[in-house]
C-alpha positions, 0 to 999 in steps of 0.5 A: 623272464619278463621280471629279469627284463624289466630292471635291465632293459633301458641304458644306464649310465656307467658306474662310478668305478668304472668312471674312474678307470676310465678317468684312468685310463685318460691319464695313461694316455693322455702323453701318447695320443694326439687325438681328443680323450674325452671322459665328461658325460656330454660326450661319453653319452654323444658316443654311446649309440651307434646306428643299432638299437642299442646304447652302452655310455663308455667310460672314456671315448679316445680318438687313435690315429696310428698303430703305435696309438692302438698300442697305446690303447691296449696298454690302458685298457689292460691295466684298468681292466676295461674293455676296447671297442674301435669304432669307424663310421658308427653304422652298424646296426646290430650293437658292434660299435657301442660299450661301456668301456674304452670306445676307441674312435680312427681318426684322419690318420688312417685316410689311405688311398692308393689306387695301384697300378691299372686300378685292379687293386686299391689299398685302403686305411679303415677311416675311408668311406666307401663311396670316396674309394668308389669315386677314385676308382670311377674314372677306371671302371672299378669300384670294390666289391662291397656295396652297402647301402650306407657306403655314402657313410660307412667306412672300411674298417667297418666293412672288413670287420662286419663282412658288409656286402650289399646290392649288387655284392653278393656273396662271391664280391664281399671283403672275404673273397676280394681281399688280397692283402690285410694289415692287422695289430693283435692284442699283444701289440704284434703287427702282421702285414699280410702282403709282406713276405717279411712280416710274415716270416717275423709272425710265424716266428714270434707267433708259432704256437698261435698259429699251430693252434689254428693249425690243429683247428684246421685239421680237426674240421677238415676231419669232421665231415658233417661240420665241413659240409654244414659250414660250405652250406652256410656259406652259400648264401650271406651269412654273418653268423658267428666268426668266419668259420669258412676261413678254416676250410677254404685254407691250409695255411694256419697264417692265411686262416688267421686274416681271414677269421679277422674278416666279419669278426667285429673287432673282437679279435684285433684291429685292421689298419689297412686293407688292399683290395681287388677291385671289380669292373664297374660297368659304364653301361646301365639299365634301370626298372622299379618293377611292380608285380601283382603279388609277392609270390609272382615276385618271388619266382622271378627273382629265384629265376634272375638268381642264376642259381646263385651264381653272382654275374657282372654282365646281366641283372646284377641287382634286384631288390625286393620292396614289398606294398608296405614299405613302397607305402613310406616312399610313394609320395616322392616324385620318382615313384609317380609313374608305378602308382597306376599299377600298385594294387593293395598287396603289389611289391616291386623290384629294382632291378639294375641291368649292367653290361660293358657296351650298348648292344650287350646292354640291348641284349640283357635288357631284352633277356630280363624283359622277356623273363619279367613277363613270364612272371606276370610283371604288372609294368615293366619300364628300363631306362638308361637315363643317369638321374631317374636311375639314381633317384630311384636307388637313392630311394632304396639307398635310404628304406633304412631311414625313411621307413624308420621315420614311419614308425610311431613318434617316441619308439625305437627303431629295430632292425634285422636282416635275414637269408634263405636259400634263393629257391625258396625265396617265394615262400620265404618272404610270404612266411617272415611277413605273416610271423611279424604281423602275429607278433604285433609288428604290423607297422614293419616293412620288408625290402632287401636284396632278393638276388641273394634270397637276403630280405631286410625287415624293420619296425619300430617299438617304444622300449619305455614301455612295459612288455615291449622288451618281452614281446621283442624278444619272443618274436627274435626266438620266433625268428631264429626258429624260422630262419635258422631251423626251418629254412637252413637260412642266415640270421644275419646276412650282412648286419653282423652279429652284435649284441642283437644275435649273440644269443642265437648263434649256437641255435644257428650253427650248433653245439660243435661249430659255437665251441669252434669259436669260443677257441677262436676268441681264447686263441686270439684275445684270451684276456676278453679285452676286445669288444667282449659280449658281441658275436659271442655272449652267455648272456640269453637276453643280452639282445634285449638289454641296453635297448635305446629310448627315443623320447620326443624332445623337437618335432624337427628331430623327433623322426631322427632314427640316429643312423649317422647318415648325416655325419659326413656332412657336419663340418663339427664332426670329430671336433664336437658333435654331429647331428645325430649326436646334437639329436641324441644329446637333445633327447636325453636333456629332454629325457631328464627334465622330464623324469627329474632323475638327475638334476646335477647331470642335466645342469652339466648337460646344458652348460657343455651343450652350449659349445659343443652342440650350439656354438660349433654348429654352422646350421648349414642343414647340409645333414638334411640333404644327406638324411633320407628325410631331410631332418634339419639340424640346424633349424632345431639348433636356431631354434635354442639359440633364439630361446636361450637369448636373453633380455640384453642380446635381444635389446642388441639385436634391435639396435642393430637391425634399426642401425645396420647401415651404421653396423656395416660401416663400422664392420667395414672400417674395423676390417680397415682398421685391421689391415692398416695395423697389419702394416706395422704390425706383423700379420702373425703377431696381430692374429695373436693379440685378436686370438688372445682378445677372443678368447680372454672375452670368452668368444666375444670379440672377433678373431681378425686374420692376415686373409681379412680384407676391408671390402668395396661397399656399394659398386660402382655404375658408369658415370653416364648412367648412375643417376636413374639407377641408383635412385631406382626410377624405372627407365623404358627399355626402349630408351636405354635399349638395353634390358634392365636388371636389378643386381643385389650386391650382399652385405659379405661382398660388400663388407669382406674383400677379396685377397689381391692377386697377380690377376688385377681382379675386381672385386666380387661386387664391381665384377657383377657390374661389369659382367651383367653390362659386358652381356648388355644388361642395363644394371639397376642397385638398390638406393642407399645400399648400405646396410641392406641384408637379407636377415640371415646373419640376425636368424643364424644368432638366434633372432628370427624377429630381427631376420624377418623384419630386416629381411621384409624390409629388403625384398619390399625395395628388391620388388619395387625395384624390378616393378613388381617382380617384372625384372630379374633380380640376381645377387652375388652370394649363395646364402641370400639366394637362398635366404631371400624367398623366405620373405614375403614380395614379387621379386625372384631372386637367381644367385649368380652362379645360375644366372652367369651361367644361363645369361652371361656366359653365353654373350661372353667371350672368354679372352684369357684362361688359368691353367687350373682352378680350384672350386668349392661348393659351399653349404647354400650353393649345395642346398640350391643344387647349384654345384653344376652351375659353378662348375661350368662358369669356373671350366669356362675360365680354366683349363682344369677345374679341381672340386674340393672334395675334403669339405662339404661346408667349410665351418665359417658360417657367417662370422663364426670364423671370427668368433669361433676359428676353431670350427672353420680351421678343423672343416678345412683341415684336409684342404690341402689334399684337393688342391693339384699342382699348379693350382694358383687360384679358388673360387666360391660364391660367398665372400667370407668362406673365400676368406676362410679357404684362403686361410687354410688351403694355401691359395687365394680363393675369389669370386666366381664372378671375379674370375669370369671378369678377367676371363672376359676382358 
């Protein structure tokens, strides 16, 4: 065995006659799809990992947007004989997502959201991310069913093809049993609406002999005593085993037995377009407790007796979650844990338990009821709190095991992981058995945490499959496993991963020889070509589990923890334009990968060169992936990194010119802008975008695009006549003489450089609104002397020249602590990016971003004269890293009746000037922009000039200042 293993284990690259029919089948469908197709071997090897172990490079990736694309695909994929594997958000952990064929990846046009009427149900395309479907259904105390732990990523067509379920789901809540409508397109090309009496007449009239198939299944199970009674026992529990072979006993109707055997079959028998869902109720009443028990058993019993039987609750404990010692051991050093360390011993697991009712005194009650019940087991510590944030801390902990004990696991291996399901009765000892087998088969680095409620644990470990063996002893313990779980404890060996490739091989031993040929009918029934997805769910292949196994070579200690879950993906403004950070990641290790086994030179050439676009010059190095990645992995910071070492002689001999001659630069940005607007009056505004576009790009990105929304912006402020002197030279006044208290106000380069759009509002710009603001609230204002060309030094460190930054930005924060007397004074500047920036440099001054400091100082000795009905907010990337969205929020609803939050962005793409060399990346961030504003909406805000710039373009209104709107509204 381990001689077969040895040749077949790590990913290899397609071969060449698949290459070509993938080259192919671009062409096919290069008239038909108006998504990006992408065949060179940078992006094919981007898509070639999901979040599971393994790696498969597809032969073409293709992006498909309607069902008349699907068909398209099909058409392709069929006449060059290759294989279809859809994709949605790439979260599956057990190897669905990944193939060597036609990876076929939704985009936008499958983001329907329709909440129907009193929000019991909610139709949805499959590109919606779970946690957007849970946020539009809040306001009415609804959410779906299904609750993985990824649902900040996770997307719906994986949902329903995986049966995902989740924390507080259960069983009786997953998309099997809360689906009440699907929307499907078969191999053929048929479209079935599930919910539309038409369409389902038109199905049973063109598909007669497919459904008296079904039919005939049905009635040949419904006979068989022993299989229905096994298969109403597997179902029980969680159990994603196999095709959902409980669809053929819950129902009669050969048409209803079909879309339930699509739920939980891993895109292997046809695509789903859209689902409708019945919601559940979402408690607005919560309690929440990490409770630690002296051991594993102790824990065990409570949770069989919390279980109800198995009986799923919405009043009462709805979610415990069992984390054993090992892996509390990967998280005790975040603050939300501090208070249960005085009472975990070396062996203590705990329990996250969440108590929901639909009002306070039920709550008081149930509390009560798992109060009472902890201490009959023998809780060490028990500790329930309503409060909103330490609730949501804590399950952000849990939320994020899957990455932050993937991190824990030894540099350079990969991480592996598996899900598992007893009967709840048995938990107690089930947990006690799953960790001695992994410490006997040498995996004592792994940690179990999961959802106990439904007896489902979840294991992972780590191991580096460049290894001799490793492949070997990997696939001794899965047999090992299947053995205790299937065999011994009747359990599932997937409750809610899904198959893949990871338990194709196990299936039969789970379910037996009867059940396993009941689904290879299913397959043959629905796609007896093989063309969707074939190898997962269903595979002859007894290795397969250990074939294609990812490698994690160390490339960056800033990325080297990087598991690849995708988690960080939502946050990319790049993500489906190029790449994301978990692709950027991947790409960096394989380049490191081929340096260092010199296997491939003319591969890693191609490699380098199409990095520079696609990983390098379309990133906005926002870092928002950090704040999204359970371990705060900083893309970003590794991209500047290469930036700075692929900077040559000539770029770096500029750059200190620049920095030596910045006042000289910002007067030439400033006139260049002015230049611009100038020619816009005899040049028509489109007609001089074209002449700047056309520039850029026969310059090869080197001259700036300048667009109509430019403006030429305000330079220095202006201070009242009576009082310029001292303040701009920077003498300190005494308080007592001017009796007004001193601050010192940095107006940032973007403010000063890039103006505002004018507007029927008379506002100033952000610069001398600042001004205004801080002496309407009786402040005596102070500005750095010679203000121009004073930065912080993030635009020369986001280009790649850390020693330019640091030398401009030292030389301003010296002035800034001269100027507030050593730090004694306040200091606020008006642009979340050098707020955020500035602490990075040695000197005495605090430095508060406006948002913050107009909150707390301002506001308060304001008063508000005049009001929009509506205002639209966008939290940009620094604002976000600051955690100032609270903050902005509250200045912009003081000046509105209404504020509406962009939720379609998360950095808007701009990032610096990149939306004057690299438009491109700020028009496909804000591409959905327009969906978040509301009618009567005239007017956004932001807190960095040049992302105003880059919203004005693209969402259709003017976006300003905050501290410009909160001026007109004091006046």
């Amino acid at each position: 065995m381990q001689q077969a293993l040895s040749t077949s284990v790590q990913p290899k690259a397609p071969s060449p006659d698949r290459l070509a029919a993938g080259e192919r089948v671009a062409a096919r469908l290069r008239d038909q799809i108006r998504g990006a197709i992408h065949t060179d071997p940078l992006m094919t090897y981007a898509w070639s990992g999901d979040a599971s172990s393994y790696r498969l490079i597809p032969a073409v990736v293709v992006f498909v947007n309607s069902e008349d694309e699907v068909r398209a695909v099909f058409r392709a994929a069929r006449a060059e004989s290759l294989p279809v594997t859809f994709r949605a958000a790439g979260t599956s952990l057990s190897g669905q997502a990944v193939t060597d064929g036609v990876l076929a990846v939704l985009g936008d046009g499958w983001r329907k959201l329709h909440i129907h009427p009193g929000a019991d149900q909610i139709t949805l395309g499959p590109a919606i991310i779970v946690a957007e479907a849970n946020r539009a259904l809040k306001p009415f105390d609804r959410k779906i069913g299904p609750d993985p732990a990824s649902q900040a990523t996770c997307k719906i067509g994986g949902v329903v093809n995986n049966n995902s379920s989740g924390m507080c789901c259960g069983v009786a809540q997953n998309t099997y049993h809360t689906m009440a409508r699907l929307r499907l397109v078969l191999t053929d090309g048929t479209m079935l609406d599930s919910g539309d009496e038409e369409s389902r007449a038109a199905f049973r009239a063109s598909h007669s002999a497919m459904l008296e198939e079904l039919h005939r299944l049905h009635h040949e199970i419904m006979a068989d005593e022993e299989l229905t009674a096994l298969i109403r026992k597997k179902y029980r529990i969680k159990n994603t085993v196999g095709y959902s072979l409980n669809a053929l006993v819950d129902h009669h109707d050969p048409l209803d037995i079909l879309v339930r055997l699509i739920v939980g079959s891993e895109g292997t028998l046809g695509f789903v377009s859209e689902v409708t869902y019945n919601t559940v109720p979402e408690h607005p009443f919560k309690s929440t407790a990490l409770v630690p028990f002296p051991d594993p058993q102790a824990a065990g019993r409570a949770i069989i007796e919390m279980a109800n039987g198995g009986i799923q609750v919405t009043t009462g404990v709805t979610a415990a979650e069992y984390i054993e010692r090992r892996a509390l051991a990967t998280v005790e050093h975040l603050a939300p844990m501090a208070p249960l360390l005085p009472w975990l011993t070396e062996n203590s697991p705990a329990v996250l338990i969440d108590v929901t009712a639909p009002d306070a005194q039920t709550l008081a009650a149930e509390v009560a009821k798992a109060e009472a019940l902890l201490a009959r087991h023998g809780a060490a510590h028990v500790d329930f709190s309503t409060d909103e944030a330490r609730s949501h801390a804590l399950w952000d902990i849990r939320k994020g095991f899957f990455a932050s004990a993937g991190a824990a696991r030894p540099q350079g291996s990969t991480m592996l992981t598996e899900d598992v399901a007893a009967p709840i009765e048995r938990l107690a000892d089930f947990v006690v058995e799953l960790r001695a087998m992994l410490d006997e088969h040498g995996y004592e680095d792994a940690v179990i945490f999961g959802h106990a409620l439904a007896g489902n644990l979840h294991f992972q470990m780590g191991d580096d499959f460049s290894q001799p063996h490793s492949a070997a002893k990997f696939d001794a313990f899965s047999r090992a496993l299947s053995e205790l779980v299937s065999v011994r404890y009747g359990g599932s060996l997937k409750a809610e991963h899904g198959t893949g490739r990871a338990i194709a091989p196990f299936v039969e031993a789970e379910w037996g020889a009867k059940a396993y040929a009941i689904m290879h009918r299913i397959k043959a029934i629905f796609d007896p070509e093989g063309l969707l997805n074939p190898g997962v769910l269903l595979n002859p292949d007894p290795f397969v589990h250990v074939k294609d196994l990812k490698l994690m070579p160390q490339a960056d200690e800033l990325i080297d923890l990087c598991i690849e879950c995708g988690f960080c993906e939502p946050a990319c403004p790049s993500h489906h334009m190029t790449l994301t950070p978990r692709q950027r990641i991947a790409v960096t290790r394989e380049r490191a990968r081929l340096r260092a086994t010199g296997e491939d030179p003319a591969r890693l050439a191609r490699f380098e060169a199409d990095f520079q676009y696609a990983g390098m010059d379309t990133c906005a190095v926002c870092n928002l992936c950090s704040l999204r990645c359970p371990v705060g992995i900083e893309t970003g910071t590794m991209i500047l990194g290469e930036r700075a070492r692929r900077r040559g002689g000539v770029a770096h001999s500029v750059a200190r010119f620049a920095a030596d001659h910045r006042g000289a630069v910002e007067s030439m940005m400033r006139g260049g802008v002015g230049l611009a607007e100038t020619a816009r009056t005899v040049l028509p505004g489109p007609a001089m975008e074209a002449v700047t576009e056309t520039a850029r790009r026969l310059s090869g990105g080197r001259v700036p695009r300048i667009s109509r929304v430019l403006h030429r912006g305000p330079g220095a402020p202006r201070l009242r006549e009576d009082r310029q002197d001292p303040r701009r030279t920077g003498f300190p006044v005494p308080i007592a003489q001017s009796g007004r208290a001193p601050i010192v106000y940095f107006p940032a380069c973007p403010s000063r450089m890039f103006g505002a759009p004018k507007t029927s509002h008379g506002l100033l710009p952000t610069p001398d609104a600042m001004v205004a603001l801080l002496e309407r609230a009786g402040f005596d204002v102070r500005i750095p002397d010679q203000l121009n060309g004073q930065c912080c030094g993030q635009p020369f460190l986001s280009k790649g020249f850390p020693e330019e930054a640091v030398k401009v930005g030292d030389a301003l924060r010296q002035e800034l602590s001269a100027l507030s007397e050593n730090g004694r004074l306040s200091v606020v500047t008006d642009a979340s990016t050098c707020a955020k920036h500035l602490p990075e440099f040695p000197g005495d001054a605090v430095v508060a971003d406006s948002a913050e400091f107009l909150l707390t100082h301002v506001l308060p000795k304001l008063t508000i004269t005049q009001k929009l009905p509506v205002v639209a907010v966008h939290h940009n990337c620094s604002a976000q890293r600051l955690a100032e969205q609270p903050a902005t929020e509250a200045v912009a609803g003081a000046c509105a009746e209404r504020i509406a939050v962009l939720t379609s962005i998360t950095c808007c793409g701009y990032a610096g000037d990149k939306g004057l060399f690299v438009p491109e990346l700020n028009a496909h961030a804000t591409r959905r922009v327009g969906n978040d504003i509301p009618e009567g909406c005239e007017l956004g805000v932001s807190t960095v000039s040049t992302c105003a710039s880059g919203l004005t373009e693209h969402a259709g209104l003017p976006f300003v200042g905050l501290a410009s709107l909160l001026e007109w509204a004091s006046r």
